[in-house]
PDB file of N, CA, C and O in Angstrom:
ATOM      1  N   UNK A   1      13.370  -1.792 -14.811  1.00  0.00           N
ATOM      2  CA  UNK A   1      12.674  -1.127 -13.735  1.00  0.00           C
ATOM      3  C   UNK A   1      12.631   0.367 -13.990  1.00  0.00           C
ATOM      4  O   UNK A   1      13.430   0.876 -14.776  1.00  0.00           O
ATOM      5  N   UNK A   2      11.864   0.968 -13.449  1.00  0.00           N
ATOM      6  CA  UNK A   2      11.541   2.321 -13.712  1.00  0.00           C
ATOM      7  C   UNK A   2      12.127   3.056 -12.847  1.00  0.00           C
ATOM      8  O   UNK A   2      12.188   2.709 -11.667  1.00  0.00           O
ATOM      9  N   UNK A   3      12.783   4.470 -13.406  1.00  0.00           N
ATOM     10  CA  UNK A   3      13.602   5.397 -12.309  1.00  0.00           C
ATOM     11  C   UNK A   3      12.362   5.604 -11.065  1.00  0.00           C
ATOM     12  O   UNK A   3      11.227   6.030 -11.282  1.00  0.00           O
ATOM     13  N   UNK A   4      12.865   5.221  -9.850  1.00  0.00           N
ATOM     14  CA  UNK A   4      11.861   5.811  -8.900  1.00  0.00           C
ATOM     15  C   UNK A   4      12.897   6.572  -7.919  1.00  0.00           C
ATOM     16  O   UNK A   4      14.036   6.272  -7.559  1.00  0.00           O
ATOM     17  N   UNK A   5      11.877   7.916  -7.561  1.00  0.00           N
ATOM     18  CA  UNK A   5      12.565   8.997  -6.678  1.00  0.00           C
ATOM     19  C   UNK A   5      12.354   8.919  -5.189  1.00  0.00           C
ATOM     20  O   UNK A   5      11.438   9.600  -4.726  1.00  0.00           O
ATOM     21  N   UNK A   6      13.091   8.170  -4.367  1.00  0.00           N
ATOM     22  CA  UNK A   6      12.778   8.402  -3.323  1.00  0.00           C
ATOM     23  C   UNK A   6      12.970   9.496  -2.164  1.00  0.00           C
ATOM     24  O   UNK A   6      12.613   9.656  -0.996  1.00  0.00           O
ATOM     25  N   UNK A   7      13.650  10.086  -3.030  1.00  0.00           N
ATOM     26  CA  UNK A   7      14.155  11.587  -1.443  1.00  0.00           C
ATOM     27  C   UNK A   7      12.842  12.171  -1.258  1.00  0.00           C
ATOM     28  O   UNK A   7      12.932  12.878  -0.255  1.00  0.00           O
ATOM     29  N   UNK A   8      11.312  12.244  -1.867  1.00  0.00           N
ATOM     30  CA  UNK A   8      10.164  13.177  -1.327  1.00  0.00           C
ATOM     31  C   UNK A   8       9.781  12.225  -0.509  1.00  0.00           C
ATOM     32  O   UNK A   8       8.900  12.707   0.202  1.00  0.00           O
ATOM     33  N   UNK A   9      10.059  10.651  -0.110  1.00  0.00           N
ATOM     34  CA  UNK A   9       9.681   9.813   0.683  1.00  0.00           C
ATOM     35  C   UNK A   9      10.114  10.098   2.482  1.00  0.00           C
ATOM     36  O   UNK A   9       9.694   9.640   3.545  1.00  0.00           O
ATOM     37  N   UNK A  10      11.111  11.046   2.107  1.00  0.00           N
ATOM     38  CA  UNK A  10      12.293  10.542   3.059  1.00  0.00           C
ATOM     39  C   UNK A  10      11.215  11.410   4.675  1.00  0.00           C
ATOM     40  O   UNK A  10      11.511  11.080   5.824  1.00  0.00           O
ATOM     41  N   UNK A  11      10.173  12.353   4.423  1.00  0.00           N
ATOM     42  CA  UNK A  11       9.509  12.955   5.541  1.00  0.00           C
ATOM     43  C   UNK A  11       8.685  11.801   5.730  1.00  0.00           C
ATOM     44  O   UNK A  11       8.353  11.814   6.915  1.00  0.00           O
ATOM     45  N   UNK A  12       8.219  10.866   5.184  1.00  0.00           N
ATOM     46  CA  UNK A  12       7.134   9.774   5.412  1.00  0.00           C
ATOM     47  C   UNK A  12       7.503   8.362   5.626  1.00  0.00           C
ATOM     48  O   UNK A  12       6.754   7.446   5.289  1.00  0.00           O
ATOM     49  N   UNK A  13       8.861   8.143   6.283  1.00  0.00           N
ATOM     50  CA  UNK A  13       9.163   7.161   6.791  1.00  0.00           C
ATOM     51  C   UNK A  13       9.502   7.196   8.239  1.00  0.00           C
ATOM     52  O   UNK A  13      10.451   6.497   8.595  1.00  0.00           O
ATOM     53  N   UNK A  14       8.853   7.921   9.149  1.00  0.00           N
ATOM     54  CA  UNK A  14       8.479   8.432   9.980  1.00  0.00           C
ATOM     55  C   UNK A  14       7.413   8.550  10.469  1.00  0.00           C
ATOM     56  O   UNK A  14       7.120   8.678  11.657  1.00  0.00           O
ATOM     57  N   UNK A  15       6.691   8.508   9.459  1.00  0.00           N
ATOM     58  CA  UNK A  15       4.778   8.541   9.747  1.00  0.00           C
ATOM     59  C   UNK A  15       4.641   6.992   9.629  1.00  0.00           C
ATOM     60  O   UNK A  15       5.480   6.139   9.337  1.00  0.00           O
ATOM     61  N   UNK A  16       3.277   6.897   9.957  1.00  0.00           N
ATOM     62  CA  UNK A  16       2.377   5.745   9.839  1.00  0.00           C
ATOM     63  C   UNK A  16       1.956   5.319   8.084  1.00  0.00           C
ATOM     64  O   UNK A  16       1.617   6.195   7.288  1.00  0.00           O
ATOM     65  N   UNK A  17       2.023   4.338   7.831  1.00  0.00           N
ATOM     66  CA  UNK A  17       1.831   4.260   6.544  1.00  0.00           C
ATOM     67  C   UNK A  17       0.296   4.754   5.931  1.00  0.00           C
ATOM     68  O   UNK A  17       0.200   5.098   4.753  1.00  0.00           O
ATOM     69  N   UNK A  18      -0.797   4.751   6.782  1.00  0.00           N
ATOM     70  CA  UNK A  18      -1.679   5.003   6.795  1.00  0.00           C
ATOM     71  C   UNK A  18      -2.052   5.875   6.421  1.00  0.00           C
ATOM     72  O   UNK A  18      -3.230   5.893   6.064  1.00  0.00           O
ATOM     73  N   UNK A  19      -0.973   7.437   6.273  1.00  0.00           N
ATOM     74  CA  UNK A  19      -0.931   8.124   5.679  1.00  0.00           C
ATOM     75  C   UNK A  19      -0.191   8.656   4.401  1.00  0.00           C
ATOM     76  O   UNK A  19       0.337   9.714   4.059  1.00  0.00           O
ATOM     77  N   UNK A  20      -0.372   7.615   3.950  1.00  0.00           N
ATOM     78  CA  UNK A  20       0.263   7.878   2.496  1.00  0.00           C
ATOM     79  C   UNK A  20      -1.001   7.173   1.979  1.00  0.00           C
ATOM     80  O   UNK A  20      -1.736   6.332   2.496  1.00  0.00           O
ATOM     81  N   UNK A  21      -1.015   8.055   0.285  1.00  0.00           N
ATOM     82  CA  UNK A  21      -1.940   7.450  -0.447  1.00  0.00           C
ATOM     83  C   UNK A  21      -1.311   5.642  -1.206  1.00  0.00           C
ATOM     84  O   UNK A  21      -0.210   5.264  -1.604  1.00  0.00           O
ATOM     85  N   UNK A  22      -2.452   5.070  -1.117  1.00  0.00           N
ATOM     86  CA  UNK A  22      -2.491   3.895  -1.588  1.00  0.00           C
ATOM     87  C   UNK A  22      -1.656   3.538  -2.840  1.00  0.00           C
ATOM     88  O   UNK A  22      -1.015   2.496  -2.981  1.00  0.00           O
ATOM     89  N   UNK A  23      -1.743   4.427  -3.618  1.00  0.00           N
ATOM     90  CA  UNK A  23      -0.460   4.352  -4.910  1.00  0.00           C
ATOM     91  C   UNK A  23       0.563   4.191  -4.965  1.00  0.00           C
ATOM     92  O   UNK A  23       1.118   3.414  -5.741  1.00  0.00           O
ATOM     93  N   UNK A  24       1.258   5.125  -3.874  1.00  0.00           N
ATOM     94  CA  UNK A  24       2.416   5.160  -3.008  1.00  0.00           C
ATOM     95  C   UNK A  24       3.366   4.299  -2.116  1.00  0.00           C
ATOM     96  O   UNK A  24       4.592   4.241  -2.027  1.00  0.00           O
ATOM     97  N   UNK A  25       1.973   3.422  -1.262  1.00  0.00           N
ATOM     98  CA  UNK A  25       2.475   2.495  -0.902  1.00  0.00           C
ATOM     99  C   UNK A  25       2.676   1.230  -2.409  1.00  0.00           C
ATOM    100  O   UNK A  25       3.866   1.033  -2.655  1.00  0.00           O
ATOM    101  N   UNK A  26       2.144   0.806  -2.909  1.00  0.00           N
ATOM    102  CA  UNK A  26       2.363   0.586  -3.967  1.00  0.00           C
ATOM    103  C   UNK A  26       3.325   0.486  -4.576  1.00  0.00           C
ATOM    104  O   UNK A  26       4.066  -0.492  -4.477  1.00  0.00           O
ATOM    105  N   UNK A  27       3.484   1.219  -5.148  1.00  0.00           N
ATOM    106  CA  UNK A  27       4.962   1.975  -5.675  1.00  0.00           C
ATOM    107  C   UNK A  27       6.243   1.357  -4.452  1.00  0.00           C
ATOM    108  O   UNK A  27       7.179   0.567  -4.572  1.00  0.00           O
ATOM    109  N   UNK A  28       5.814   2.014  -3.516  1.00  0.00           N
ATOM    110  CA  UNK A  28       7.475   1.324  -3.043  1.00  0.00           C
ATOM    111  C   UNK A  28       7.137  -0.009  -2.460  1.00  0.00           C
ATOM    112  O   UNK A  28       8.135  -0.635  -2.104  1.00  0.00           O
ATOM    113  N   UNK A  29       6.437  -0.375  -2.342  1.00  0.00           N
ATOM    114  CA  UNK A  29       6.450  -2.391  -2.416  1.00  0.00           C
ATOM    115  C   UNK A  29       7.064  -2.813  -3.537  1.00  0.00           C
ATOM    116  O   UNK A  29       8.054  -3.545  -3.501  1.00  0.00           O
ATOM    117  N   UNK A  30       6.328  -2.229  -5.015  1.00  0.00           N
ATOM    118  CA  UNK A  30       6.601  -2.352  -6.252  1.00  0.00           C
ATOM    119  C   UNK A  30       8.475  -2.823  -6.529  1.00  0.00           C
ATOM    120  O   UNK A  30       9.016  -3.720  -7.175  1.00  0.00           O
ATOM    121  N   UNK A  31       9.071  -1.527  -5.541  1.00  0.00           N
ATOM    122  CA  UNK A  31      10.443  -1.833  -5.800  1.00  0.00           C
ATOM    123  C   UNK A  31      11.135  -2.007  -4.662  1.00  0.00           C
ATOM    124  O   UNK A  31      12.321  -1.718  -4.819  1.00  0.00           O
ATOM    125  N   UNK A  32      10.816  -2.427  -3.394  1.00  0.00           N
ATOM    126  CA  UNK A  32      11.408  -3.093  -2.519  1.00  0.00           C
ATOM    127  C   UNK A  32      11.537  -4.705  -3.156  1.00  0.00           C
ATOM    128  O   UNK A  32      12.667  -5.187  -3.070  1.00  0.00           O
ATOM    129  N   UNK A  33      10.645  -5.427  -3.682  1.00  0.00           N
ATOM    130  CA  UNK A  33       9.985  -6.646  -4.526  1.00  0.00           C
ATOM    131  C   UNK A  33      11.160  -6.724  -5.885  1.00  0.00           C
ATOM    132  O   UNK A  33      11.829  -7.746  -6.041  1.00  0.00           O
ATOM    133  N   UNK A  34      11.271  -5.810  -6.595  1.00  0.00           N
ATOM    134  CA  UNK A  34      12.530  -5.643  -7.422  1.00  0.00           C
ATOM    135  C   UNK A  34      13.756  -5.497  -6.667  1.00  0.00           C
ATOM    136  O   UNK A  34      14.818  -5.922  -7.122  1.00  0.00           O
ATOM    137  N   UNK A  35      13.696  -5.072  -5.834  1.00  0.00           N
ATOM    138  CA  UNK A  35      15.396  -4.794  -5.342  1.00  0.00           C
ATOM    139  C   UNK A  35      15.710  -5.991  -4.328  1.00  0.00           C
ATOM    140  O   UNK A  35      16.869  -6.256  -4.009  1.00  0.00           O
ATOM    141  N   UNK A  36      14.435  -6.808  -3.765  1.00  0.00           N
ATOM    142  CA  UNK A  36      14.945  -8.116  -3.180  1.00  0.00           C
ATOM    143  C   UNK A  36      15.451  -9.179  -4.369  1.00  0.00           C
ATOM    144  O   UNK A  36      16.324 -10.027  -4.182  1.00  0.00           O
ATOM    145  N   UNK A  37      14.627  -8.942  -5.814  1.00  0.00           N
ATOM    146  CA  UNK A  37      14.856  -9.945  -6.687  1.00  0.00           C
ATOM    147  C   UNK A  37      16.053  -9.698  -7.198  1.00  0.00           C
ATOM    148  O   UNK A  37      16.587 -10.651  -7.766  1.00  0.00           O
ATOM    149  N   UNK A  38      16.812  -8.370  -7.149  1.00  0.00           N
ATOM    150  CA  UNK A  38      18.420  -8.846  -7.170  1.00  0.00           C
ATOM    151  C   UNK A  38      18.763  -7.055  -8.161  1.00  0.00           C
ATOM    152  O   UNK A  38      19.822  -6.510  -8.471  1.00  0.00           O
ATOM    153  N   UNK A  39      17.499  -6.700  -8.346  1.00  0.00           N
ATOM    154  CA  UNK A  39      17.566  -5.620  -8.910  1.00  0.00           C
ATOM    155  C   UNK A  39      18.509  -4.357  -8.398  1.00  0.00           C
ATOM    156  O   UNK A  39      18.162  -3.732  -7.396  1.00  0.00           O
ATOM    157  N   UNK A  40      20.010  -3.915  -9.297  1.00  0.00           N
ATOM    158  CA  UNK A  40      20.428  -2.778  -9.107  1.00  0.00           C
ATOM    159  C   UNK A  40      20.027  -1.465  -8.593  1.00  0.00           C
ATOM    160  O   UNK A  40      20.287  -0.518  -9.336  1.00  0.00           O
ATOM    161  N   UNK A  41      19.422  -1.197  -7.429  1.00  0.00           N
ATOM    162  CA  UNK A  41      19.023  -0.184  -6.463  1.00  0.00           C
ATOM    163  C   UNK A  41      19.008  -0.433  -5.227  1.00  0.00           C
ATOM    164  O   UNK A  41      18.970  -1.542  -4.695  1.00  0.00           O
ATOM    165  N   UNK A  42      19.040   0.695  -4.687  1.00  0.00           N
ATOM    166  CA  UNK A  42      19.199   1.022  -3.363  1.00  0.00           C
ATOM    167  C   UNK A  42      18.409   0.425  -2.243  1.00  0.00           C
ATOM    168  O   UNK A  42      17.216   0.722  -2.304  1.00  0.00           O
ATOM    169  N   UNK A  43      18.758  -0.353  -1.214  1.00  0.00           N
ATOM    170  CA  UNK A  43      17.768  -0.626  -0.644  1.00  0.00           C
ATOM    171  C   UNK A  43      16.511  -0.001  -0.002  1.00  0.00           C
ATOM    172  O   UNK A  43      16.660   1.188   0.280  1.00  0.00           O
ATOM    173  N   UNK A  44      15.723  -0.350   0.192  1.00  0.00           N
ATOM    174  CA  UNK A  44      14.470   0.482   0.635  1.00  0.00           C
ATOM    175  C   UNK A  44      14.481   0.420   2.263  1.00  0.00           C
ATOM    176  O   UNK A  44      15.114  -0.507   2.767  1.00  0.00           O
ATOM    177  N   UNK A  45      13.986   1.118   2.903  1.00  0.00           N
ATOM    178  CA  UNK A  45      14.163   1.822   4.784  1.00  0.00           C
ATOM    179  C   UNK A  45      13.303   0.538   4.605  1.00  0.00           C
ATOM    180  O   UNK A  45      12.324   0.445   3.864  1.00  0.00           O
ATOM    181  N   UNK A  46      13.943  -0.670   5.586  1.00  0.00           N
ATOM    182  CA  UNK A  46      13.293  -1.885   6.248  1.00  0.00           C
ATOM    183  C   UNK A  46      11.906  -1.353   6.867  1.00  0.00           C
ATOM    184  O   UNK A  46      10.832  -1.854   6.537  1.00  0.00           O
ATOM    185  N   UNK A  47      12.001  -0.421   7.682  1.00  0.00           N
ATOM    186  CA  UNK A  47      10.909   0.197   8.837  1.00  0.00           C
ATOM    187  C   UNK A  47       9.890   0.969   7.909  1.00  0.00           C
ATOM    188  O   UNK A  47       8.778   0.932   8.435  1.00  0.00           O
ATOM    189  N   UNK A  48       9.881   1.622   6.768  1.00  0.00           N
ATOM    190  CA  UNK A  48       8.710   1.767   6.124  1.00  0.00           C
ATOM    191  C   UNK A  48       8.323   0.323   5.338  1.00  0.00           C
ATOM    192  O   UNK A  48       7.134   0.069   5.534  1.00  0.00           O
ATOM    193  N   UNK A  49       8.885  -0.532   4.638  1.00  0.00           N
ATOM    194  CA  UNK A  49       8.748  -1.632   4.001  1.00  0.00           C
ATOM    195  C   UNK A  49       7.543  -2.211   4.778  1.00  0.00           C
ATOM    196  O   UNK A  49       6.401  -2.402   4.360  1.00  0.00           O
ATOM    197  N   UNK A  50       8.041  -2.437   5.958  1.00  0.00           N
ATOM    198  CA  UNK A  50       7.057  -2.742   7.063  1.00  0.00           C
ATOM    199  C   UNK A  50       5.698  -1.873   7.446  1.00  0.00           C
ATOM    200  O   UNK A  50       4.509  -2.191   7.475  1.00  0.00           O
ATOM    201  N   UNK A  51       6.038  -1.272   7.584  1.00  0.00           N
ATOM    202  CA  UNK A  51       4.640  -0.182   7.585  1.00  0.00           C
ATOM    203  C   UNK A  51       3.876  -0.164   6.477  1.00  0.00           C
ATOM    204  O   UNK A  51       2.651  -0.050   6.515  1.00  0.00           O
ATOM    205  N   UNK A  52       4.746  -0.306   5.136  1.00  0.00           N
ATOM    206  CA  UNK A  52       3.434  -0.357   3.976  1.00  0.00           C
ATOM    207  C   UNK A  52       3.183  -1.743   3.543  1.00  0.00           C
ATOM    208  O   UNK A  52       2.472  -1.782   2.539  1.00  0.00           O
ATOM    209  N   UNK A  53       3.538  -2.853   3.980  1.00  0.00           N
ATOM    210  CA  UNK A  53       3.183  -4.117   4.252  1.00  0.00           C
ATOM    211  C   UNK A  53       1.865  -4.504   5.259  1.00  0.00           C
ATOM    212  O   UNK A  53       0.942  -5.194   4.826  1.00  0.00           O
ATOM    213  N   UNK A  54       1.888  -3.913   6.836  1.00  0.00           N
ATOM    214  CA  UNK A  54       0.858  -3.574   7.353  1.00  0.00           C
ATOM    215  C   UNK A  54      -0.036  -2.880   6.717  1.00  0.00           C
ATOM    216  O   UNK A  54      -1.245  -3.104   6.675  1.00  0.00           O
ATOM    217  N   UNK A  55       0.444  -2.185   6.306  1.00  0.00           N
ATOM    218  CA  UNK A  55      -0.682  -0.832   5.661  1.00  0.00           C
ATOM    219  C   UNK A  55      -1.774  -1.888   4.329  1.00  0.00           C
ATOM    220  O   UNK A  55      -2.936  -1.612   4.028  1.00  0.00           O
ATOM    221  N   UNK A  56      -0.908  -3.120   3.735  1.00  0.00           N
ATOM    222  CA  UNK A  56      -1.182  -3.198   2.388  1.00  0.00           C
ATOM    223  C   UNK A  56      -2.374  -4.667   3.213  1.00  0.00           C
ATOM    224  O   UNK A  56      -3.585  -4.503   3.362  1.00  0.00           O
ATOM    225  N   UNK A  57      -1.908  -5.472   3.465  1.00  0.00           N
ATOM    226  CA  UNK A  57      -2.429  -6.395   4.179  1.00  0.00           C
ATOM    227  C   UNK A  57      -3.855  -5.788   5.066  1.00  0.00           C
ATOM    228  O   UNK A  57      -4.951  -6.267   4.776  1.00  0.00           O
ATOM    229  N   UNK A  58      -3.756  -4.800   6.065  1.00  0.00           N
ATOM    230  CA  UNK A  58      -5.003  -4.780   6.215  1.00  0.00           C
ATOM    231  C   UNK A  58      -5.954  -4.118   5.466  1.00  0.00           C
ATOM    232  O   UNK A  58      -7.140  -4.412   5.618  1.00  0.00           O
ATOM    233  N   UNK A  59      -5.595  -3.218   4.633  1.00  0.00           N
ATOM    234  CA  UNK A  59      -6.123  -3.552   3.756  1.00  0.00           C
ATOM    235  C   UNK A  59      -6.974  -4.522   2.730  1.00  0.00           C
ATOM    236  O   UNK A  59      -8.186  -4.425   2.535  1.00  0.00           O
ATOM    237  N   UNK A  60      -6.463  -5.074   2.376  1.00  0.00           N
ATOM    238  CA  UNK A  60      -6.650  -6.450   2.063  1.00  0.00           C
ATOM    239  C   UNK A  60      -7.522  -7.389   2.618  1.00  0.00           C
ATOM    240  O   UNK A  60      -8.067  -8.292   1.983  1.00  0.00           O
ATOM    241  N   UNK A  61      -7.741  -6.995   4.732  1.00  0.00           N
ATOM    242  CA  UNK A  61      -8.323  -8.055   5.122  1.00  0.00           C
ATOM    243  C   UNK A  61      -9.611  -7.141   5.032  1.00  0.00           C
ATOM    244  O   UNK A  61     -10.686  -7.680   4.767  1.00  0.00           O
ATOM    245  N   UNK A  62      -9.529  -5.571   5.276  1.00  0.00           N
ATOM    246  CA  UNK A  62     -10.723  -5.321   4.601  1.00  0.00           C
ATOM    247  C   UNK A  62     -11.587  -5.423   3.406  1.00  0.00           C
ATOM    248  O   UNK A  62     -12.780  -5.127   3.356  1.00  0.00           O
ATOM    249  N   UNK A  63     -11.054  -5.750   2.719  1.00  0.00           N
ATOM    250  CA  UNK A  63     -11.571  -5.899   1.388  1.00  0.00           C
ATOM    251  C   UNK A  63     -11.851  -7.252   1.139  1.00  0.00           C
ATOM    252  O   UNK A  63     -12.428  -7.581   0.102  1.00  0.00           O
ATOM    253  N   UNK A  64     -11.495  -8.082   1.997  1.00  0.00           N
ATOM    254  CA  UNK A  64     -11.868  -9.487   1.883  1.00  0.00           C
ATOM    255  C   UNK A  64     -13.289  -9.709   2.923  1.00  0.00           C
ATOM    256  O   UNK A  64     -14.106 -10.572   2.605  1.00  0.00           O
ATOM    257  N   UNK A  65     -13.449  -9.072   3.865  1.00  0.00           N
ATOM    258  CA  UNK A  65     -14.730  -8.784   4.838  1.00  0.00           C
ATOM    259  C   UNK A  65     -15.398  -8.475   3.829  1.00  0.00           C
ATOM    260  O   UNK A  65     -16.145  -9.299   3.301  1.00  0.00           O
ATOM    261  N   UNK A  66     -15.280  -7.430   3.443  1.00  0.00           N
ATOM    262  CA  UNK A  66     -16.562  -7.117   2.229  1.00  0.00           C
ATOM    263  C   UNK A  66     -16.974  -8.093   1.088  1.00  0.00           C
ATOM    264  O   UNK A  66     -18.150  -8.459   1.105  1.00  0.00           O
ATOM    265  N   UNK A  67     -16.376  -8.442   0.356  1.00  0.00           N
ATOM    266  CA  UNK A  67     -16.060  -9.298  -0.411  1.00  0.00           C
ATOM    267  C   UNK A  67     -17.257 -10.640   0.095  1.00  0.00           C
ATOM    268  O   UNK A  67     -18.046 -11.159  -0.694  1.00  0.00           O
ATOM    269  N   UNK A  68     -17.121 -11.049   1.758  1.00  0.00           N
ATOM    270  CA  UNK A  68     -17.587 -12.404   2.285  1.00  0.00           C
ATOM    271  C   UNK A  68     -18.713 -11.946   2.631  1.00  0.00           C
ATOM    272  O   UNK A  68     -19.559 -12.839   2.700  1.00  0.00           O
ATOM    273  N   UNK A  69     -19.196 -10.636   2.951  1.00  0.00           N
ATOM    274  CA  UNK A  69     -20.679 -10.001   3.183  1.00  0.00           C
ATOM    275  C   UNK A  69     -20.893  -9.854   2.118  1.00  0.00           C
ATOM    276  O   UNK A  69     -19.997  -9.328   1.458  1.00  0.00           O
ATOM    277  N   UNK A  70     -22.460 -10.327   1.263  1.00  0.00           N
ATOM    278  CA  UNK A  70     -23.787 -10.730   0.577  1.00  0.00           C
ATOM    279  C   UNK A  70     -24.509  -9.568   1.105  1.00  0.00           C
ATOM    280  O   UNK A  70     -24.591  -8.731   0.206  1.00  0.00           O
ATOM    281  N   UNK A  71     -24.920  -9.272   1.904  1.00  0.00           N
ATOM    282  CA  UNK A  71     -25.974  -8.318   2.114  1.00  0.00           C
ATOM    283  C   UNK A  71     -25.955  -6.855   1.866  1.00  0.00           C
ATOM    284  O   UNK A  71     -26.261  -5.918   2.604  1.00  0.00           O
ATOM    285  N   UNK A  72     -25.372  -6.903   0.235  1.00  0.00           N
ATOM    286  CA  UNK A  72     -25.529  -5.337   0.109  1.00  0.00           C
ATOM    287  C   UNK A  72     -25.330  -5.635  -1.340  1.00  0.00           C
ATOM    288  O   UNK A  72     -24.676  -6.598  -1.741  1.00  0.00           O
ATOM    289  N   UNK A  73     -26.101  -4.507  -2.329  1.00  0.00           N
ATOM    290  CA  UNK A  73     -25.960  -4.501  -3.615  1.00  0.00           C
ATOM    291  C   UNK A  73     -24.859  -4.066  -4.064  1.00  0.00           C
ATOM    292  O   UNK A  73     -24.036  -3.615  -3.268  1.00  0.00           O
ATOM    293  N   UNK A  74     -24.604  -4.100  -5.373  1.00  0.00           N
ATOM    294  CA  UNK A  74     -23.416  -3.792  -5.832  1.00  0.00           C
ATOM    295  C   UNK A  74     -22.571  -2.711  -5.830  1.00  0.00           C
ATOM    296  O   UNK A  74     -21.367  -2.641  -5.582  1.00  0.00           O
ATOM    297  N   UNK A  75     -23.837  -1.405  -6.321  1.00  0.00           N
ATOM    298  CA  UNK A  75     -23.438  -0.019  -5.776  1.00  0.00           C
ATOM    299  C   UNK A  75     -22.989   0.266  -3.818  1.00  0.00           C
ATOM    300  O   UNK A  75     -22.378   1.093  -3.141  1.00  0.00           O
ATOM    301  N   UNK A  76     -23.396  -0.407  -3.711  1.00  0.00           N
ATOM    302  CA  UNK A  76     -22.758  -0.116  -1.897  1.00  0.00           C
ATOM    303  C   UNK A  76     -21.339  -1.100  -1.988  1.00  0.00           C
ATOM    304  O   UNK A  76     -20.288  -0.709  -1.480  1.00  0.00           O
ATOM    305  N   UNK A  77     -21.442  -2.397  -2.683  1.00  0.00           N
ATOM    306  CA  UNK A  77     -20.089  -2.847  -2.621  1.00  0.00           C
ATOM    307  C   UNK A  77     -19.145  -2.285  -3.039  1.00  0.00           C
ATOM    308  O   UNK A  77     -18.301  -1.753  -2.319  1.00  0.00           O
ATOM    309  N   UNK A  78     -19.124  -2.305  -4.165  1.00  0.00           N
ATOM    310  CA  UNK A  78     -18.247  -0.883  -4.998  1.00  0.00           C
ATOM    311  C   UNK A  78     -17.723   0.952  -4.159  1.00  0.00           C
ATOM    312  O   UNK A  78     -16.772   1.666  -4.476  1.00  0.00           O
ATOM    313  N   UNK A  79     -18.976   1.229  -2.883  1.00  0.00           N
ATOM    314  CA  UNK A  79     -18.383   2.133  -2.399  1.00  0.00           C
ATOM    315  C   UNK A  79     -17.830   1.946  -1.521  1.00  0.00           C
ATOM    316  O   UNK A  79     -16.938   2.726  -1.190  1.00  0.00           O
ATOM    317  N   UNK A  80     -18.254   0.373  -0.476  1.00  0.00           N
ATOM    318  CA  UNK A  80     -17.343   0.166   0.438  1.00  0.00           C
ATOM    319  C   UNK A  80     -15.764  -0.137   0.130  1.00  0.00           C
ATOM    320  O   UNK A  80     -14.797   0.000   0.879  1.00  0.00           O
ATOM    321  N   UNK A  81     -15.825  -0.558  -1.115  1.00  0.00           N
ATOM    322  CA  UNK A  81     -13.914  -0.791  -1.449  1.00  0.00           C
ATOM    323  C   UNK A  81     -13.537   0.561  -2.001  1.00  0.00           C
ATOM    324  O   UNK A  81     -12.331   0.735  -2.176  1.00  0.00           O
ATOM    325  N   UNK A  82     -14.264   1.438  -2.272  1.00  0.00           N
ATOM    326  CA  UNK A  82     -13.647   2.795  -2.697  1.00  0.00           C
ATOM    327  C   UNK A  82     -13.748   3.709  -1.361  1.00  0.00           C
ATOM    328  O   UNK A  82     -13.145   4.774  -1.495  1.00  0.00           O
ATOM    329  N   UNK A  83     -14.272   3.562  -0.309  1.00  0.00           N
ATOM    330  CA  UNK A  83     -13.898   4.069   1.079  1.00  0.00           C
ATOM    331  C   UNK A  83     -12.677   3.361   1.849  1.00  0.00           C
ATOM    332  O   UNK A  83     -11.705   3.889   2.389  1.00  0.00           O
ATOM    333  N   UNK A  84     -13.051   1.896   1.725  1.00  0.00           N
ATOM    334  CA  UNK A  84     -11.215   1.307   2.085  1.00  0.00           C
ATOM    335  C   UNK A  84     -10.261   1.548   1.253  1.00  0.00           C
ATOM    336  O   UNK A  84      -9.146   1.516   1.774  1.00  0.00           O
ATOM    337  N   UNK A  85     -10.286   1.766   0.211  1.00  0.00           N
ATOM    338  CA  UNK A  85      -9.462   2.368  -0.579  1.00  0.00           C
ATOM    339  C   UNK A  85      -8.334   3.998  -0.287  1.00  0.00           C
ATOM    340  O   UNK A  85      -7.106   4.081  -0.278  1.00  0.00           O
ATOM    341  N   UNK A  86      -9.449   5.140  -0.074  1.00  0.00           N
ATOM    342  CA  UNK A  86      -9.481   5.922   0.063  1.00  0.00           C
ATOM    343  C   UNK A  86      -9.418   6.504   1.663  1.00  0.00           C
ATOM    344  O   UNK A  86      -9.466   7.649   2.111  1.00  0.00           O
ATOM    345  N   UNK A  87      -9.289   5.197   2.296  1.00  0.00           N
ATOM    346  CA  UNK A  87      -9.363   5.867   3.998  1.00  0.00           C
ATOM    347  C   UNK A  87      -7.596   5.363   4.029  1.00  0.00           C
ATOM    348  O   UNK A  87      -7.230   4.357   4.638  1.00  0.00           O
ATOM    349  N   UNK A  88      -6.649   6.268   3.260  1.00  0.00           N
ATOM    350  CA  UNK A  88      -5.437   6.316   3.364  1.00  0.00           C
ATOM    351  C   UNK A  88      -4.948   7.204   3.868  1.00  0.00           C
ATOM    352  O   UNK A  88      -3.722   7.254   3.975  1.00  0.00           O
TER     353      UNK A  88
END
């Protein structure tokens, strides 16, 4: 597993996950997911885990709406998942 730094986290487990960029949440799913599988580190704040779980999922259900809407060409599909993407 890769050294990850969590003390610049520590002001944003407090906020809404919504505001963190998408990478981020990422990243610490990435190693909450390692550190449930038995991995030597620290546990991760339950209460953000959760927040970037919400955060990751709806996500997700947006991108699956789009995905099931046909009525738009490719260039508009492509910007609607790079606006859900980006509305972090």
């Amino acid at each position: 597993m890769s050294e990850t730094n969590f003390d610049e986290d520590k002001d944003s487990e407090n906020r809404a996950a919504s505001d963190v960029p998408v990478q981020r949440v990422v990243m610490r799913l990435r190693y909450f997911n390692e550190w449930r599988r038995g991995a030597d580190t620290e546990q991760p704040d339950p209460k953000q885990v959760g927040l970037d779980i919400d955060f990751a999922t709806d996500k997700l259900e947006q991108i699956t709406h789009v995905c099931t809407s046909h009525h738009e060409t490719k260039e508009q599909f492509i910007s609607r998942i790079k606006q859900i993407l980006d509305s972090a």
